[in-house]
MIDO-387602 format. One record per residue (C-alpha): residue number from 1; residue in three letters; y, x negated, z negated. Coordinates in Angstrom, 3 decimals. Each point is the difference from the previous one (the first is absolute). Layout:
[r NUM,'ALA',[Y,X,Z]]
...
***
This chain:
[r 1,'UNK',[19.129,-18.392,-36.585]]
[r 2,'UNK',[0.758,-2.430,2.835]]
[r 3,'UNK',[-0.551,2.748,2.901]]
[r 4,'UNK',[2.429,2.201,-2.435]]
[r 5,'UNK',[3.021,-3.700,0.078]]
[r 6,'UNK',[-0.658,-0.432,3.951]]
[r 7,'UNK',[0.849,3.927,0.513]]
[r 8,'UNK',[2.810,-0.663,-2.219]]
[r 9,'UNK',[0.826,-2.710,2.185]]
[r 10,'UNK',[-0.014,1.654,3.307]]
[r 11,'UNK',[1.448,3.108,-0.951]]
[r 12,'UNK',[3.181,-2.103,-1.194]]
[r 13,'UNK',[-0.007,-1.393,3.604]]
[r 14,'UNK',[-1.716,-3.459,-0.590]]
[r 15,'UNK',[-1.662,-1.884,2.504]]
[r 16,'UNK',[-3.187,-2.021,-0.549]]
[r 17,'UNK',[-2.206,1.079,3.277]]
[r 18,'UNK',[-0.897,-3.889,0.334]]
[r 19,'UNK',[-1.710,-0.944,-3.076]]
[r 20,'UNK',[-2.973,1.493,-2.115]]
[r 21,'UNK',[-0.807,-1.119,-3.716]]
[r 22,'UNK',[-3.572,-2.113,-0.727]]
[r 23,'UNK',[-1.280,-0.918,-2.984]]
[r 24,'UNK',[-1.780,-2.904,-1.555]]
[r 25,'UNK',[-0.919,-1.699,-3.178]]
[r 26,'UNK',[2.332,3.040,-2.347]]
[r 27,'UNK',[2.393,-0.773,2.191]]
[r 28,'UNK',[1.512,1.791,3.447]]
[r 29,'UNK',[2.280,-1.645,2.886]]
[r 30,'UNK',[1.690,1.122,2.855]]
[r 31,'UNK',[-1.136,-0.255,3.721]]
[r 32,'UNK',[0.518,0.662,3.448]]
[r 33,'UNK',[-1.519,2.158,2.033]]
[r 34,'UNK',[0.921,-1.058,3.404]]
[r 35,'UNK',[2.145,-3.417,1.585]]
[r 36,'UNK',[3.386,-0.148,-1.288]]
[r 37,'UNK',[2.583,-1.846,1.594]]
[r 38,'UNK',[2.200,-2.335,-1.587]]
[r 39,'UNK',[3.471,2.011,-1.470]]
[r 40,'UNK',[-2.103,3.663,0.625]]
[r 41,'UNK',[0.675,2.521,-2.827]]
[r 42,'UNK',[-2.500,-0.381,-2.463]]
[r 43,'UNK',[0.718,2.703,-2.453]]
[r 44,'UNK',[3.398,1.902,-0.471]]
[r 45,'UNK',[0.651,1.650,-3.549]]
[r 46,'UNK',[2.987,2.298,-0.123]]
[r 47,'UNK',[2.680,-0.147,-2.209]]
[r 48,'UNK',[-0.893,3.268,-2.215]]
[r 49,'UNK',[-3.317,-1.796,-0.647]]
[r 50,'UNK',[1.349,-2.869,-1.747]]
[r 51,'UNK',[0.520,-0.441,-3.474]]
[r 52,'UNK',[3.002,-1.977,-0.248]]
[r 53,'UNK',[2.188,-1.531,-2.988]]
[r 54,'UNK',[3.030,2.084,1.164]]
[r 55,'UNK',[-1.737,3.488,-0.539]]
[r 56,'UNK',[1.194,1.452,-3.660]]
[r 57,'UNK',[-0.990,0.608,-2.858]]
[r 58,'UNK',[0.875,2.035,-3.207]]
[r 59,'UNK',[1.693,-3.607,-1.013]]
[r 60,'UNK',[0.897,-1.430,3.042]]
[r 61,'UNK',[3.990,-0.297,-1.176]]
[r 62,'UNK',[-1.568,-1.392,-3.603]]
[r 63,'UNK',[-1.624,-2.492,2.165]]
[r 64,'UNK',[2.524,-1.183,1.394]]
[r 65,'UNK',[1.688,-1.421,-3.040]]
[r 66,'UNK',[-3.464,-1.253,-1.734]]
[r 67,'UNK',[-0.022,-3.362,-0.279]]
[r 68,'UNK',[-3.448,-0.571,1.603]]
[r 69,'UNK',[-1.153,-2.558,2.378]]
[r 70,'UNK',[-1.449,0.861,3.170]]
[r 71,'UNK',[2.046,3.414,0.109]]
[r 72,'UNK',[-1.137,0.991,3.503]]
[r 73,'UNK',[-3.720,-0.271,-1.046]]
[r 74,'UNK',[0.617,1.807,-3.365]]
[r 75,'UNK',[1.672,3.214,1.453]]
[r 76,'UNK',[-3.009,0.330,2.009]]
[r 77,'UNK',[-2.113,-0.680,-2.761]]
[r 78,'UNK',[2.053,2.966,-1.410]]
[r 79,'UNK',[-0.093,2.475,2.826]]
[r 80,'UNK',[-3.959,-0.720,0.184]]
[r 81,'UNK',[-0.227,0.553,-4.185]]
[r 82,'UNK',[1.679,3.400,0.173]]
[r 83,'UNK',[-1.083,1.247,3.596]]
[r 84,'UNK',[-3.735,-0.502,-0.789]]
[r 85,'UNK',[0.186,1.997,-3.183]]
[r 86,'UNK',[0.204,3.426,1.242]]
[r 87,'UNK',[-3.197,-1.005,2.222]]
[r 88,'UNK',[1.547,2.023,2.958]]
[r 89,'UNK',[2.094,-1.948,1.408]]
[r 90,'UNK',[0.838,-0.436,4.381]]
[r 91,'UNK',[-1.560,-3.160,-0.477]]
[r 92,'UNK',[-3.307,0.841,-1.964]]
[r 93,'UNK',[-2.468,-0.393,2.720]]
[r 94,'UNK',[1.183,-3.696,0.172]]
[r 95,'UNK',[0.130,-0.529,-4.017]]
[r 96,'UNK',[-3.672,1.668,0.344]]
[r 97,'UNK',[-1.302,-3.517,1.802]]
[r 98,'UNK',[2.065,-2.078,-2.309]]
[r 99,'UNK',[-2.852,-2.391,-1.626]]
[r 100,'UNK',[-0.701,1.451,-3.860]]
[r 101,'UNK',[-1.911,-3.568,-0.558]]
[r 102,'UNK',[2.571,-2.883,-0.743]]
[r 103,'UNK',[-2.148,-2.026,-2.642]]
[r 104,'UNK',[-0.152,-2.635,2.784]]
[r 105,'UNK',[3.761,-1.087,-0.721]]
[r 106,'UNK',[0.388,-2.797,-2.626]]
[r 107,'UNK',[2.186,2.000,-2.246]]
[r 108,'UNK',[-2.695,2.461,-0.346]]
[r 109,'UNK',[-2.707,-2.412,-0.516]]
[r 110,'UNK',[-1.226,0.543,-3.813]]
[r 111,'UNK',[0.454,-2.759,-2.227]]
[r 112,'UNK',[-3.615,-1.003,0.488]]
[r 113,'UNK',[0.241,-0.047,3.912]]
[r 114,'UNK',[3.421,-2.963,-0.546]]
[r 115,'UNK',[-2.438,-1.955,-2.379]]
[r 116,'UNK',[-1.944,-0.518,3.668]]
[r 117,'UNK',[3.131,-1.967,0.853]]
[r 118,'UNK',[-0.763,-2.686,-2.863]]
[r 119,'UNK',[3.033,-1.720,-0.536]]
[r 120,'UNK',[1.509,0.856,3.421]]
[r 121,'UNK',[3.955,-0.043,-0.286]]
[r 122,'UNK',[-0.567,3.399,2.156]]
[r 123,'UNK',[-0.664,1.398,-3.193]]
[r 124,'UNK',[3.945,-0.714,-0.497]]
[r 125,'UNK',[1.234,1.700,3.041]]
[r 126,'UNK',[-2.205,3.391,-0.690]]
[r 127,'UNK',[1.583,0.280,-3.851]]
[r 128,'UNK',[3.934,-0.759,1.549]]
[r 129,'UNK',[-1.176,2.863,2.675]]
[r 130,'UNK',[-1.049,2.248,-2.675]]
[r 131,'UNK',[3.246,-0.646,-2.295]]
[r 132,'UNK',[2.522,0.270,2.914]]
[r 133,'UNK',[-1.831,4.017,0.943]]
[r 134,'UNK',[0.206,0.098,-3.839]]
[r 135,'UNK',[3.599,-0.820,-0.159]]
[r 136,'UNK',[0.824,2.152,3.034]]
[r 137,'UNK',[-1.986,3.034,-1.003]]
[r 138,'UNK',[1.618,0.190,-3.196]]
[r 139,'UNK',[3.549,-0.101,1.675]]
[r 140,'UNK',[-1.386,2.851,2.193]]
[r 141,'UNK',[-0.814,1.725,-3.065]]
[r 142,'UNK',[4.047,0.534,-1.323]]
[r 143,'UNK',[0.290,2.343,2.846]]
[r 144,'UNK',[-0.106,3.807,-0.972]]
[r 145,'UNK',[-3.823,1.828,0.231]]
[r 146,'UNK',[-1.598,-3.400,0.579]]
[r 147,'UNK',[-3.253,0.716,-1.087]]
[r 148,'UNK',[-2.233,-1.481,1.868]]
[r 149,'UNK',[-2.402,-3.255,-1.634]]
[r 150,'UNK',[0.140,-3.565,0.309]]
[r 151,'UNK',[-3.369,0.556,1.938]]
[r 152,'UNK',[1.705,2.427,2.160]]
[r 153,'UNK',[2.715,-2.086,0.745]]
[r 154,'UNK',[-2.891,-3.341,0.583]]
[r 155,'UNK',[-1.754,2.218,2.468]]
[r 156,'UNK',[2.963,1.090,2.573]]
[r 157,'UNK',[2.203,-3.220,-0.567]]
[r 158,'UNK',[-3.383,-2.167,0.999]]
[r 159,'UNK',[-0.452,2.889,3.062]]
[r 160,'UNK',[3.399,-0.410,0.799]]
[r 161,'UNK',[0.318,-4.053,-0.433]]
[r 162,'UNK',[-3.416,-0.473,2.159]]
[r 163,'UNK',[0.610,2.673,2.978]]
[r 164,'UNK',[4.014,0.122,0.457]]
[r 165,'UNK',[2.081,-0.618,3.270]]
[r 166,'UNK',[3.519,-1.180,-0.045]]
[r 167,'UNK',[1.621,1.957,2.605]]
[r 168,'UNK',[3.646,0.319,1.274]]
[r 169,'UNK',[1.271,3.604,0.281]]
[r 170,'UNK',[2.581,1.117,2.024]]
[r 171,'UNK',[1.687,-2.907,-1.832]]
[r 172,'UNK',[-1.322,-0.236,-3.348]]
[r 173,'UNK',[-2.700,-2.492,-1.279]]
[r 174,'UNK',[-2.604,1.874,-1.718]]
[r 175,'UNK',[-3.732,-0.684,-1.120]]
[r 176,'UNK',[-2.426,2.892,1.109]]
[r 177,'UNK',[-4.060,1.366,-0.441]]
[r 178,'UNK',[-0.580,0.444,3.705]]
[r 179,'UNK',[-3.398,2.270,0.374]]
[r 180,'UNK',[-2.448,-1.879,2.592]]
[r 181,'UNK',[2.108,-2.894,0.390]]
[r 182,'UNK',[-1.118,-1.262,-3.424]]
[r 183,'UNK',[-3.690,0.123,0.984]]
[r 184,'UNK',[-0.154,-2.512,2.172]]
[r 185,'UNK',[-1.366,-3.581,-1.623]]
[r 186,'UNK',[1.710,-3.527,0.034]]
[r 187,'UNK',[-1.278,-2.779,2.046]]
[r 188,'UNK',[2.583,-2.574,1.398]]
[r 189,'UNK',[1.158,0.135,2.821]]
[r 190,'UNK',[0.736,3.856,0.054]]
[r 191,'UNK',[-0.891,2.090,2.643]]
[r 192,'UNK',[2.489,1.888,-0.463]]
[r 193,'UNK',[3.941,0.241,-0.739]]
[r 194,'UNK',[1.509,2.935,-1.466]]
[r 195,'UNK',[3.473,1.293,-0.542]]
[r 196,'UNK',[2.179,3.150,-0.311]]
[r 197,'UNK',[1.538,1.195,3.090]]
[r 198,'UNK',[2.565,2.360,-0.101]]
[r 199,'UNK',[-0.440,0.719,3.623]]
[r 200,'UNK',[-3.399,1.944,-0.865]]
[r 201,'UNK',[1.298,0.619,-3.172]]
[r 202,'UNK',[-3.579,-1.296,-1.185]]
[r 203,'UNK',[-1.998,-3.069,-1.601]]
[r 204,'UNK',[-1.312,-1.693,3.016]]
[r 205,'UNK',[-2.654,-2.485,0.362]]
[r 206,'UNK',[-0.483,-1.814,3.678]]
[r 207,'UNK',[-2.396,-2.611,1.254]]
[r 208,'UNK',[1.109,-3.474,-0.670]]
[r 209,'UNK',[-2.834,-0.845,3.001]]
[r 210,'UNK',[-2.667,1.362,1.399]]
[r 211,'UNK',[-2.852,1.475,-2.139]]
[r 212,'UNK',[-3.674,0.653,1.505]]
[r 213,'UNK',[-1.750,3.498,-0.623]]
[r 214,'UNK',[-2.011,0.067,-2.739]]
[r 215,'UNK',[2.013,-3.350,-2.179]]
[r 216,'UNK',[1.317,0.733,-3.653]]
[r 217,'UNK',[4.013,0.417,0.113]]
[r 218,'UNK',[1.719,-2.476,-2.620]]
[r 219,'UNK',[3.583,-0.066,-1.496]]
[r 220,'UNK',[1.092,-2.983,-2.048]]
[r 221,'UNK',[0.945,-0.020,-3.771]]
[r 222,'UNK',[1.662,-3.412,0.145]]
[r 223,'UNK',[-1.163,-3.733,-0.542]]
[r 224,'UNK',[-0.923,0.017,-3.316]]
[r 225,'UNK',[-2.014,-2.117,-2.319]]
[r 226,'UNK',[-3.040,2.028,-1.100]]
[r 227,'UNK',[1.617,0.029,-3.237]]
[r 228,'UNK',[2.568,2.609,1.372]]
[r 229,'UNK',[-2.021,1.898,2.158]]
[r 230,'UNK',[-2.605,0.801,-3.119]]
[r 231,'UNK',[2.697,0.862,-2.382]]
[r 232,'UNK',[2.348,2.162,2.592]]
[r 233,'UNK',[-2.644,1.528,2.472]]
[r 234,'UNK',[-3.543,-0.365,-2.225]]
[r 235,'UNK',[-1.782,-2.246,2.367]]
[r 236,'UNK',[-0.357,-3.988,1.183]]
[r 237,'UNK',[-0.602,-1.261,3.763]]
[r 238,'UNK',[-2.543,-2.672,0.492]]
[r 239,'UNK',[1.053,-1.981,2.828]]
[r 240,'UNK',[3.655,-0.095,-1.651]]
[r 241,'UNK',[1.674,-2.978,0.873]]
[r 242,'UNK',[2.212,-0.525,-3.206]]
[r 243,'UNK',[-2.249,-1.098,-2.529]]
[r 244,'UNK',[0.257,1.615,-3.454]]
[r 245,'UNK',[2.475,-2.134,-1.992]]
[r 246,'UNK',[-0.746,-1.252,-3.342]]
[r 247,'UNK',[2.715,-0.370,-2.625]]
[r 248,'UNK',[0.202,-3.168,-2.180]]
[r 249,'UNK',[2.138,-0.482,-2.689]]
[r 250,'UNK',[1.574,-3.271,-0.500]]
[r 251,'UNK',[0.728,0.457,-3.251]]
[r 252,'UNK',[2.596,-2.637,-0.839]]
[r 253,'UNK',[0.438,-0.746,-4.132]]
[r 254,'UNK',[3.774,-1.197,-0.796]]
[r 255,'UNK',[-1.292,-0.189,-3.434]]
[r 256,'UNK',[-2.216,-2.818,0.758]]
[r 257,'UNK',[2.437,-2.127,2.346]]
[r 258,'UNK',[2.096,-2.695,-0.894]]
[r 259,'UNK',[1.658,0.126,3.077]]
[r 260,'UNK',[0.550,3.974,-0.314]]
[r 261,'UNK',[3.708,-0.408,-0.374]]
[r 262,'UNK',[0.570,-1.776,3.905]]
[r 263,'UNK',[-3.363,1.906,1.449]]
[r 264,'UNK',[0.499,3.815,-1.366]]
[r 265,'UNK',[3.018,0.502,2.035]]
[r 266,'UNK',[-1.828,-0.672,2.707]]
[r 267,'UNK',[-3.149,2.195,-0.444]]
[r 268,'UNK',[-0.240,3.806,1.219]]
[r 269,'UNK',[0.248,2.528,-2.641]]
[r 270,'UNK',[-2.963,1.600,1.957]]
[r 271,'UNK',[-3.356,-2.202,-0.002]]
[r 272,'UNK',[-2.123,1.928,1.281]]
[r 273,'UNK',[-1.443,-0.210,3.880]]
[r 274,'UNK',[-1.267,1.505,2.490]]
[r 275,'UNK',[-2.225,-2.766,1.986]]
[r 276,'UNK',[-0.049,0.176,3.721]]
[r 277,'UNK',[-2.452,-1.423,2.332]]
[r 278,'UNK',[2.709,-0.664,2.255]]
[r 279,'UNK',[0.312,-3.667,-2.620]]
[r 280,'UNK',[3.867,-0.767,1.211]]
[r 281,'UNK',[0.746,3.648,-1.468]]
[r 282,'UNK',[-0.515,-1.459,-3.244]]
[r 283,'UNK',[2.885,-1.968,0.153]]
[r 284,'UNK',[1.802,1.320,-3.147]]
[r 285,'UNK',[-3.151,-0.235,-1.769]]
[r 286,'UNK',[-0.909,-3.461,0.582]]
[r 287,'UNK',[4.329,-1.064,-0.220]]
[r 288,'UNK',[-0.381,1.419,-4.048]]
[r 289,'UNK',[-3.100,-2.007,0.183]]
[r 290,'UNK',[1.557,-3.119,1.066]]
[r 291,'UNK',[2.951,0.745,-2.908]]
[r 292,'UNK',[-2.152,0.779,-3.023]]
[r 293,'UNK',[-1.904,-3.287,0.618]]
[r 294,'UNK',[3.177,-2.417,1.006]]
[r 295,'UNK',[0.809,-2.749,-2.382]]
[r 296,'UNK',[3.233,-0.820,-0.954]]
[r 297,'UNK',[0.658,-1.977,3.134]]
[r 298,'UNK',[-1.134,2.925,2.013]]
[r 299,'UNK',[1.943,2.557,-1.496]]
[r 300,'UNK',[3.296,-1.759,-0.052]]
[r 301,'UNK',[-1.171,-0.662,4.165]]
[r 302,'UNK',[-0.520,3.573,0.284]]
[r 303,'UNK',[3.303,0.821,-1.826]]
[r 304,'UNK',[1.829,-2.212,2.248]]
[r 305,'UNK',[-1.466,1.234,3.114]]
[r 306,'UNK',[-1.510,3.664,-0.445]]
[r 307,'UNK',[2.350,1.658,-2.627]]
[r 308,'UNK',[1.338,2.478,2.686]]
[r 309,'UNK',[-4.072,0.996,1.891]]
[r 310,'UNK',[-3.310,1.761,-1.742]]
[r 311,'UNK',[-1.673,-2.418,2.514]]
[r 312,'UNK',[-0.715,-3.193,-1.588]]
[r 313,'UNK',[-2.593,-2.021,2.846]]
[r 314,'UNK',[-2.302,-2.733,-1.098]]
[r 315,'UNK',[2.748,-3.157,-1.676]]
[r 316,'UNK',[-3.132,-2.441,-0.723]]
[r 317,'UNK',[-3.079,-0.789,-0.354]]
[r 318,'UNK',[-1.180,-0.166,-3.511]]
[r 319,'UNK',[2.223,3.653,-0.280]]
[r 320,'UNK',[-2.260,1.303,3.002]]
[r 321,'UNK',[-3.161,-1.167,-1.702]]
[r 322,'UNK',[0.860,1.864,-2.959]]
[r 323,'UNK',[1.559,2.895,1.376]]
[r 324,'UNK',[-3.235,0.732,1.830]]
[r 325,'UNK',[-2.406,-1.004,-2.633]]
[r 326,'UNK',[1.608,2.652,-2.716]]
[r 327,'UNK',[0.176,2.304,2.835]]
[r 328,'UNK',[-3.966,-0.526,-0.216]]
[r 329,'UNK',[-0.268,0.859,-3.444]]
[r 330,'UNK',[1.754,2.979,0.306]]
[r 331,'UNK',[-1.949,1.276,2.707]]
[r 332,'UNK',[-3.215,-0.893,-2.204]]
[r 333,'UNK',[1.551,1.691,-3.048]]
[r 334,'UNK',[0.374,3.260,2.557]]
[r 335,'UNK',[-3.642,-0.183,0.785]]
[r 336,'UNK',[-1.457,-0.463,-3.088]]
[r 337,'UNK',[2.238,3.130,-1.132]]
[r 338,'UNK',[-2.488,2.442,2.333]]
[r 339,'UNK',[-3.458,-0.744,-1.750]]
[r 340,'UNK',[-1.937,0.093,2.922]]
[r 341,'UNK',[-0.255,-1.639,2.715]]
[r 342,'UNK',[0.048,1.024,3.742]]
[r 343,'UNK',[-4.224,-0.400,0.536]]
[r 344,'UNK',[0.019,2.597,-3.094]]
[r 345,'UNK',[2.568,2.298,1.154]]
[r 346,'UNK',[-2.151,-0.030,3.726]]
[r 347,'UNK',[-2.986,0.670,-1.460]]
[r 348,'UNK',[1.420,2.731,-1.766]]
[r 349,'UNK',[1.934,1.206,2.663]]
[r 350,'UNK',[-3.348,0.581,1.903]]
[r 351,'UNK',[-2.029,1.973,-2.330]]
[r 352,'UNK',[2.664,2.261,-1.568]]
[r 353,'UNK',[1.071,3.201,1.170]]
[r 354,'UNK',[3.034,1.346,-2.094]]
[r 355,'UNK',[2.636,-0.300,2.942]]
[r 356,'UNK',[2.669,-0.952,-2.145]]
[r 357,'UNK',[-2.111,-2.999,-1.698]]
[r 358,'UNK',[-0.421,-0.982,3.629]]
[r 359,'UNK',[3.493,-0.060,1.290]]
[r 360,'UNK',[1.121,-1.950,-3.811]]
[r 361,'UNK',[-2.554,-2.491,0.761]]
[r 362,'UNK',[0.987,-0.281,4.049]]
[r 363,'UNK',[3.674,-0.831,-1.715]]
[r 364,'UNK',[-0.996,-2.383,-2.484]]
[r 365,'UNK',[-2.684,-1.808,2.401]]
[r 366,'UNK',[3.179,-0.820,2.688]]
[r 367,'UNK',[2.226,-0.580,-2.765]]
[r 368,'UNK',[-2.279,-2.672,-1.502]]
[r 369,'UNK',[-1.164,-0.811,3.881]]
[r 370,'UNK',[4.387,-0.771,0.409]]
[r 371,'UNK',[-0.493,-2.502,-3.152]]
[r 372,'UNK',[-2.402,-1.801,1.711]]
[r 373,'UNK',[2.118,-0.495,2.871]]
[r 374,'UNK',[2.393,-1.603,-1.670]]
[r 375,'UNK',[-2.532,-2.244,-2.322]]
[r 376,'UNK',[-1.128,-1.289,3.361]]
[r 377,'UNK',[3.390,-0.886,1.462]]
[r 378,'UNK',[0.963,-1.377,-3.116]]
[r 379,'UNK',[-2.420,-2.163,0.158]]
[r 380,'UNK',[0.367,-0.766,2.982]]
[r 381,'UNK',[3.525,-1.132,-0.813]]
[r 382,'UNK',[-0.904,-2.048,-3.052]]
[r 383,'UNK',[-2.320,-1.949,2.199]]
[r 384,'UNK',[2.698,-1.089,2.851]]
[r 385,'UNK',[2.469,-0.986,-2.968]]
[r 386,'UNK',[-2.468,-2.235,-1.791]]
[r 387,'UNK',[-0.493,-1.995,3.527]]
[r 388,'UNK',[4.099,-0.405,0.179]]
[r 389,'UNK',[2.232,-2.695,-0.775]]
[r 390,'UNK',[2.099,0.067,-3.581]]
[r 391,'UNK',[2.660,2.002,2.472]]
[r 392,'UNK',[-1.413,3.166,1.364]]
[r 393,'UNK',[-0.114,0.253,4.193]]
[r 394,'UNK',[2.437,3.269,-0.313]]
[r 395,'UNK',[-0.009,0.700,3.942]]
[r 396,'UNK',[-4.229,-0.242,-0.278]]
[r 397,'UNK',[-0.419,1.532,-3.550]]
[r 398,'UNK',[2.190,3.660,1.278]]
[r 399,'UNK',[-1.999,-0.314,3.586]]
[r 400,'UNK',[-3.224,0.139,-1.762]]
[r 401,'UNK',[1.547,3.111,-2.653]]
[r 402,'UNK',[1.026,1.576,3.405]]
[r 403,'UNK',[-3.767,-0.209,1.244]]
[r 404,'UNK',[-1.340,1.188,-2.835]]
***
């Protein structure tokens, strides 16, 4: 089947000469097979190979006037639904080595595969996921002889979402399934950079330095937290640098305030937050922090001086003291919310084999991993505020958040 998509390839006047496939561990990735020098063709696709958002379908004009986010991606979606149907297609060999096996995606997990994630708030961004390709499919479905299933439509949207270009056509911005330039795996920096020139009226992917005979060939799928990368491509990287971020609910109660009718105006409708390890991105976070526990005297400070900014810094103190120490409960509250802790989750990790229990404990064990972080900085904080003056040392109390 893959001899059969590289004839295909070559007969429709690709070039590839300076790679081979290898695989490993169920998976495969691109290599060279001799030095390439930096900004040396890499692969060249031609324009009749790609699958592009601009190529119609029996509704393409329907389409047009659906009111459907992501349009681009959807009349793809589309073209791919009805093209693969007749199982003849120009473009067969290549929907031949399309993977059949998706159950590694989050929105395919079963609902005893999300228990894995405990109490994880990934759990929330798998259901929106599944509820916006809900949503969308059935909007698909007012168009005349759509008859293809919800699964259907899950299987080539997820294709579609996890291996598309966006390329710019003679002019027009499109979002395209480019055959061998969507085998190649992420790693950051890329190895390569790709584009569509018109000149070679072809996909083209060059050298962004040199590569060695022999080395896998990368491209990038963006920074992402591993978060993204699991739900939109179906995998995490273990070096990544951005840490899994944990969301915490601050979970303000006007009901329960006396001093609701000064402080609500001032709090977010939306409590929830992301936490990031980078602590002076948490700004907003700890300014409705520093709001919910102001007394009077505080708030009519902060009216006075903050009505206009989000960004409320530390005003004293006693506020500081108890900004951070309810800050601490609500990280405990998130812990306890898991069940386990991160020894158990290792241990389990270690002797179980279903690969999706391992990647939903690999997620909860940084997520829990990023509370502890910020446990230890808090802390850490707590301590250098009990050993100030009444009057916090502002200049010395943000240089220490900064070196956090």
């Amino acid at each position: 089947m893959q001899d059969d998509f590289f004839d295909w390839l070559k007969e429709g006047g690709s070039e590839f000469d300076d790679i081979f496939f290898e695989e490993y561990d169920n998976e495969r990735g691109v290599h060279s097979n001799k030095n390439i020098k930096k900004n040396s063709l890499v692969i060249k696709i031609p324009r009749k190979m790609i699958i592009h958002s601009n190529r119609p379908s029996k509704n393409s004009t329907l389409m047009e006037k659906l009111d459907i986010p992501n349009k681009n991606i959807h009349k793809l979606v589309l073209f791919m639904l009805e093209d693969m149907e007749s199982g003849e297609s120009f473009f067969q060999p290549y929907y031949d080595i399309l993977p059949d096996d998706l159950s590694h995606f989050p929105i395919f997990w079963t609902e005893e595969e999300l228990l894995f994630l405990e109490n994880s708030h990934f759990i929330d961004d798998i259901i929106s996921r599944r509820e916006t390709f809900y949503n969308n499919y059935k909007k698909l479905s007012t168009l005349p002889d759509f008859s293809y299933t919800f699964d259907d439509y899950c299987i080539i949207r997820t294709l579609v979402g996890s291996r598309n270009f966006g390329l710019n056509i003679d002019g027009d911005k499109v979002i395209a399934m480019v055959p061998l330039g969507d085998m190649f795996n992420h790693d950051i920096p890329a190895d390569v950079k790709w584009t569509f020139d018109n000149s070679l009226d072809s996909y083209t992917m060059r050298a962004n330095h040199s590569i060695k005979k022999g080395n896998q060939i990368s491209d990038s799928y963006g920074k992402k937290c591993n978060s993204k990368y699991l739900l939109y491509y179906g995998f995490m990287v273990g070096d990544n640098d951005i840490n899994c971020k944990t969301l915490v609910d601050l979970q303000y109660n006007k009901d329960i305030d006396k001093l609701s009718n000064l402080r609500e105006p001032l709090i977010q409708a939306n409590q929830k937050y992301l936490l990031d390890s980078n602590w002076e991105s948490n700004n907003k976070l700890l300014s409705q922090l520093r709001i919910i526990n102001a007394d009077l005297g505080e708030l009519k400070y902060i009216i006075n001086k903050y009505s206009d900014s989000s960004i409320i810094p530390p005003i004293s103190k006693k506020n500081e003291m108890k900004t951070l120490e309810s800050f601490f409960e609500i990280l405990k509250k998130e812990k306890d919310n898991y069940g386990s802790s991160i020894d158990e989750n290792k241990l389990e990790l270690n002797r179980n084999e279903n690969p999706n229990k391992k990647t939903a404990l690999q997620m909860i064990i940084r997520e829990k991993e990023n509370i502890k972080y910020f446990e230890k900085n808090l802390e850490k904080l707590l301590k250098n505020l009990l050993l100030e003056t009444p009057d916090i040392n502002m200049q010395k109390y943000l240089n220490i958040i900064k070196n956090l």
